[in-house]
C-alpha positions in Angstrom: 5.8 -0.5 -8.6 9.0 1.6 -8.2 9.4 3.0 -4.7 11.8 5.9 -4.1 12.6 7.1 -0.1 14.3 10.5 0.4 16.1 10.2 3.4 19.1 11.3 5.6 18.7 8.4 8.1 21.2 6.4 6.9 20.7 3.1 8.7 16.7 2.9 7.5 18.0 0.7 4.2 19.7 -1.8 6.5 16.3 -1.5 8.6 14.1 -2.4 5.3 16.5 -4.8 4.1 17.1 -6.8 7.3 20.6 -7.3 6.7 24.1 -5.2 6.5 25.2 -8.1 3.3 22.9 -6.6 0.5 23.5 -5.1 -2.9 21.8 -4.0 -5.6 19.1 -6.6 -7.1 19.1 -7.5 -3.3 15.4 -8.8 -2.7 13.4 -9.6 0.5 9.6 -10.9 0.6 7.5 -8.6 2.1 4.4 -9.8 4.6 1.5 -9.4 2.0 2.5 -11.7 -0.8 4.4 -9.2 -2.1 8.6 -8.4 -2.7 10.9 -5.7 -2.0 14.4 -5.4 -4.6 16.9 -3.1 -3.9 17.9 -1.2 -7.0 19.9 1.1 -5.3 21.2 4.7 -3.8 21.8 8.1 -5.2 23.7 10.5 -2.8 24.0 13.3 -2.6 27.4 15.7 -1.8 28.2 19.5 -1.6 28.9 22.3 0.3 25.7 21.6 2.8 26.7 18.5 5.2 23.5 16.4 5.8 22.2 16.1 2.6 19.4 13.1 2.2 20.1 10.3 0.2 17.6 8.7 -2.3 16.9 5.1 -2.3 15.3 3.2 -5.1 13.4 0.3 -5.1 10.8 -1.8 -6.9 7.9 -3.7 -5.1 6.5 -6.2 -7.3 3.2 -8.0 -6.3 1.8 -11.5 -6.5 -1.8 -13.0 -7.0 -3.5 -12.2 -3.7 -1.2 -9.2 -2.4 -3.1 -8.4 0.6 -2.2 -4.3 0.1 -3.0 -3.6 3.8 -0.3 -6.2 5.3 2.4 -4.2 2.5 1.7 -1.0 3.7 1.8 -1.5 7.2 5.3 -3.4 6.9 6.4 -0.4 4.9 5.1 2.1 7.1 6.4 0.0 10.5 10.1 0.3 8.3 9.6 4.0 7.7 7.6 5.5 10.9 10.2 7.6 13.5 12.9 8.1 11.0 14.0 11.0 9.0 12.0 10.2 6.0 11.4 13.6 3.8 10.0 12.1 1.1 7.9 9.1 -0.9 7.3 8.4 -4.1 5.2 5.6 -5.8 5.5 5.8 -9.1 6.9 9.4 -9.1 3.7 10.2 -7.2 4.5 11.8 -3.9 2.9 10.5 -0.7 2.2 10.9 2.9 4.3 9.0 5.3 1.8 7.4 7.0 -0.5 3.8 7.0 -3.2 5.3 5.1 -1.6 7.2 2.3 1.0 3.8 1.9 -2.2 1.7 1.3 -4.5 4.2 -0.7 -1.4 4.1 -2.9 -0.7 0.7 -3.4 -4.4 -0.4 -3.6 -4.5 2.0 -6.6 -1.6 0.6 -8.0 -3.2 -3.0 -7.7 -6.4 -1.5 -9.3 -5.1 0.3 -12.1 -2.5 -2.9 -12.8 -5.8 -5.4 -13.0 -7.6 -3.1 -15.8 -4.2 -3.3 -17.7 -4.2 -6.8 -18.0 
C-alpha cells in the first residue's frame, strides 16, 4: 500500500522513522504485523517560504495484520503536527484513527479477493 504525507513539519519523518540515520529503502516494523519503508521525499521550493514537503512510503502487510494496531501507530505518528494531507493509494483521507483504519481495512479486503 503506498502511503504519501503532505507535510511542512519537517521533523515528523524522523518521528515515523525513529531514527535521524535512515535513507531511502529505510524500513521499520510497524505494531500490527505490518512494515513501514521509506521510499522517499519530494520538496518543494519557490518564491513562497514554507512550502510542505511530500513523503512517500509503502506499508506492506503480513498474514494477520491486525489493521486497528497499524492505524493507531500511524495516527499516534501523525496526530498534532502539520499534516495537510494523506493519501492511500492516491485516495485522500482524514487525519484521524478512524479514516486511517477504514482505509487500511479496505485495502486488506480488496487485497484478499485479489489473491
Amino acid at each position: 500500500m503506498n502511503l504519501v504525507i503532505e507535510t511542512s513539519d519537517h521533523s515528523i519523518l524522523e518521528r515515523m522513522l525513529e531514527t535521524k540515520d535512515f535513507c531511502v529503502g529505510y524500513e521499520i516494523k510497524i505494531p500490527g504485523n505490518a512494515t513501514l519503508i521509506y521510499d522517499g521525499r519530494v520538496s518543494r521550493k519557490g518564491i513562497v517560504a514554507g512550502l510542505p514537503e511530500i513523503l512517500e512510503f509503502t506499508i506492506t502487510f503480513a498474514a494477520g495484520t491486525a489493521s486497528s494496531l497499524v492505524a493507531s501507530w500511524l495516527y499516534n505518528k501523525l496526530k498534532d503536527r502539520r499534516v495537510r494531507i494523506i493519501e492511500f493509494n492516491r485516495k485522500k483521507v482524514e487525519v484521524s484513527k478512524e479514516g486511517i483504519e477504514k482505509t487500511i481495512e479496505e485495502s486488506l479486503v480488496s487485497k484478499e479477493y485479489k489473491e
